[in-house]
PAVEXTI-417204 format. One line per field, with one value per residue: residue in one letter; y, x, z of N, C-alpha, C in turn; residue number from 1. Coordinates in steps of 0.05 Angstrom, whole numbers, plus 5000, padded with zeros to 4 digits. Atoms other than C-alpha are relative to their C-alpha. Layout:
// residues N
r: [A, ...]
n_py: [Y, ...]
n_px: [X, ...]
n_pz: [Z, ...]
ca_py: [Y, ...]
ca_px: [X, ...]
ca_pz: [Z, ...]
c_py: [Y, ...]
c_px: [X, ...]
c_pz: [Z, ...]
k: [NUM, ...]
// end
This chain:
// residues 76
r: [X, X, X, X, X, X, X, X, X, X, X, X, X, X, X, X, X, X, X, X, X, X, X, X, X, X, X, X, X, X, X, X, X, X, X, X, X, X, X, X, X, X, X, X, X, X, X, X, X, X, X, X, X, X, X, X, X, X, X, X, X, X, X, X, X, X, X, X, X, X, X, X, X, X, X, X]
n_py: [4983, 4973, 5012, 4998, 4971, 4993, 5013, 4993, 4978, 5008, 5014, 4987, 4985, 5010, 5003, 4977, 4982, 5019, 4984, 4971, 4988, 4992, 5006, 4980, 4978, 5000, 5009, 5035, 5011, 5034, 5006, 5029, 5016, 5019, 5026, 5025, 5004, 4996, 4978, 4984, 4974, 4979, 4977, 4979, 4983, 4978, 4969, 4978, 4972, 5014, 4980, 4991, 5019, 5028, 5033, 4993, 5025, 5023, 5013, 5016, 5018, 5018, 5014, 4999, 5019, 5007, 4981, 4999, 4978, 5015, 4979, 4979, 4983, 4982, 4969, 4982]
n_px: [5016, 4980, 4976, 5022, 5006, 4973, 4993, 5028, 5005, 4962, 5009, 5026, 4974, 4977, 5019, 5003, 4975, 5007, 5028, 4995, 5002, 4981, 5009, 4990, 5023, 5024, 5008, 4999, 5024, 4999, 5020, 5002, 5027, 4993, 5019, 4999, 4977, 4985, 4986, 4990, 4991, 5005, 4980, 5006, 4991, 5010, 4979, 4996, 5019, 5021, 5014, 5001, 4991, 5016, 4989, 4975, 4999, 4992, 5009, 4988, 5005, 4980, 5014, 4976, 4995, 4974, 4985, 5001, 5015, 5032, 5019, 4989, 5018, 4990, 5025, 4998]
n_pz: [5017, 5008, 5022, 5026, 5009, 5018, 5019, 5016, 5015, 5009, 5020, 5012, 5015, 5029, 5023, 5005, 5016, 5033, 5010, 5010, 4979, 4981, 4968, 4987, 5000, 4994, 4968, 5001, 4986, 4996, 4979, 4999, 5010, 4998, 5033, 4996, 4977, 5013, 4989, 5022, 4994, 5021, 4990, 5011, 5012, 5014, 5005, 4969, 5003, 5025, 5004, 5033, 5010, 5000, 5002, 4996, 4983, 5011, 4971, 5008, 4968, 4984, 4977, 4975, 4991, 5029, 5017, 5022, 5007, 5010, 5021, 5003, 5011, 5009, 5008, 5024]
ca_py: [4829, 4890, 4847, 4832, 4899, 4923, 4867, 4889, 4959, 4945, 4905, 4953, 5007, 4970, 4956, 5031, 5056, 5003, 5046, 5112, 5131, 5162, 5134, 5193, 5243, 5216, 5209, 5133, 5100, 5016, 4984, 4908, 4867, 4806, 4762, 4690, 4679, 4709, 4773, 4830, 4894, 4949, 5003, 5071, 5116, 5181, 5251, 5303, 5362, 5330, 5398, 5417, 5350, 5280, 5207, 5196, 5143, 5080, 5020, 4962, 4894, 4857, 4786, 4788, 4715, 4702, 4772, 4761, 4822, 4803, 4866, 4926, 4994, 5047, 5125, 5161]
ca_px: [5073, 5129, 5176, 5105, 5090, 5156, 5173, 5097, 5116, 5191, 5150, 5091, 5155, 5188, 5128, 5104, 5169, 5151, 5088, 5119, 5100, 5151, 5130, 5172, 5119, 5063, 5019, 5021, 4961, 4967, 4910, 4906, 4846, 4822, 4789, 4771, 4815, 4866, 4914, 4923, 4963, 4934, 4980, 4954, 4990, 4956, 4973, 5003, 4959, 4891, 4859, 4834, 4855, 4821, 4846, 4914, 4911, 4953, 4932, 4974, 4954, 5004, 4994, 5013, 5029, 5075, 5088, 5071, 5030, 4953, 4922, 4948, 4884, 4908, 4858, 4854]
ca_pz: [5273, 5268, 5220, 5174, 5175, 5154, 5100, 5072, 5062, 5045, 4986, 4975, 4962, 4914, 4873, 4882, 4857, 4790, 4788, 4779, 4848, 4899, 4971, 5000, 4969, 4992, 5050, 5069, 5106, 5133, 5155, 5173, 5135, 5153, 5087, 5096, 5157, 5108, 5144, 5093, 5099, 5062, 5044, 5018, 4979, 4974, 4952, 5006, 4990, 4965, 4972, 4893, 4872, 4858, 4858, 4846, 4905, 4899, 4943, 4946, 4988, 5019, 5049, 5120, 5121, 5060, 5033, 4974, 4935, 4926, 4887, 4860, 4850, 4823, 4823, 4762]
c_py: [5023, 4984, 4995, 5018, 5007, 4983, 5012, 5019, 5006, 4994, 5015, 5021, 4999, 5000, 5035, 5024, 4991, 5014, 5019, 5020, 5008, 4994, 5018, 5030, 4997, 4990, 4972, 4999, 4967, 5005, 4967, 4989, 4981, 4994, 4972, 4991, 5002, 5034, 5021, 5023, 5012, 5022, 5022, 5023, 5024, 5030, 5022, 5018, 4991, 5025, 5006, 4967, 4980, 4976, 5005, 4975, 4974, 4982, 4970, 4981, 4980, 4967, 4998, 4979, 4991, 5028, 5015, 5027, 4983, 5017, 5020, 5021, 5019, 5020, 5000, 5024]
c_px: [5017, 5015, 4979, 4999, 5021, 5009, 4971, 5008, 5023, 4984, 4979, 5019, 5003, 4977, 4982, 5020, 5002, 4990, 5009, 4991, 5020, 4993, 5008, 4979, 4977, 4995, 4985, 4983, 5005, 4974, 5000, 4976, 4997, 4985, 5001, 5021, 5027, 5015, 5007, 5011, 4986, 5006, 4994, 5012, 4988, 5010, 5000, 4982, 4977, 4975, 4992, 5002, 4980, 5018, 5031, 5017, 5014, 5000, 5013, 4992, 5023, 4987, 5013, 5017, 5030, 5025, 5004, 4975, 4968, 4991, 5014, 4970, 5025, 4979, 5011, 5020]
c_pz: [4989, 4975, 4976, 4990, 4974, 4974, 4982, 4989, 4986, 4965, 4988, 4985, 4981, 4980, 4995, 4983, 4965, 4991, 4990, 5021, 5026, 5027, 5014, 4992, 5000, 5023, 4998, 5028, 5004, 5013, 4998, 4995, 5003, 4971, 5005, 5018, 4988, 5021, 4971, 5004, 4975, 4999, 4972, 4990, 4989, 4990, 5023, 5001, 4992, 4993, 4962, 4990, 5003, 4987, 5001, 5026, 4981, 5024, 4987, 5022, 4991, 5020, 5024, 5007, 4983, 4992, 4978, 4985, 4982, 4976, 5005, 4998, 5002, 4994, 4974, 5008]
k: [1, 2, 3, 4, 5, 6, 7, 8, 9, 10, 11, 12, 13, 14, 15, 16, 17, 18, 19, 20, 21, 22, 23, 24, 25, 26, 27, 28, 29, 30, 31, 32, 33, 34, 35, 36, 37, 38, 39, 40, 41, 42, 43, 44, 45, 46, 47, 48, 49, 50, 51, 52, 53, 54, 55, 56, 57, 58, 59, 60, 61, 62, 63, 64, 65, 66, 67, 68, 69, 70, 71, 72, 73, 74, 75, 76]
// end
């Protein structure tokens, strides 16, 4: 499960850094989903300070099995 993990967010990274989002300035959330006896990492990218602020969230799913990136959301 540690080597999933890590290849997931290794991969959520890279495609967050595509976005225009810095993974080092923001506060990062995993949570493991199941779907149709499917494994999903879901890795949360939100903003450090969210005080005053709204959306801005970037949520990237990962499959735990492959690797491969399922769905990108993106806040306002």
């Amino acid at each position: 499960m540690a080597v999933s993990l890590d290849q997931a967010v290794a991969s959520a990274n890279k495609q967050a850094v595509l976005l225009g989002v810095d993974p080092h300035n923001r506060s990062i959330s995993i949570h493991e989903c199941a779907t149709n006896g499917t494994s999903v990492w879901r890795i949360n990218y939100g903003v450090k300070n969210p005080i005053g602020r709204r959306g801005g969230d970037l949520i990237i799913d990962i499959d735990a099995d492959s690797g491969c990136l399922r769905q990108i959301l993106k806040g306002q």
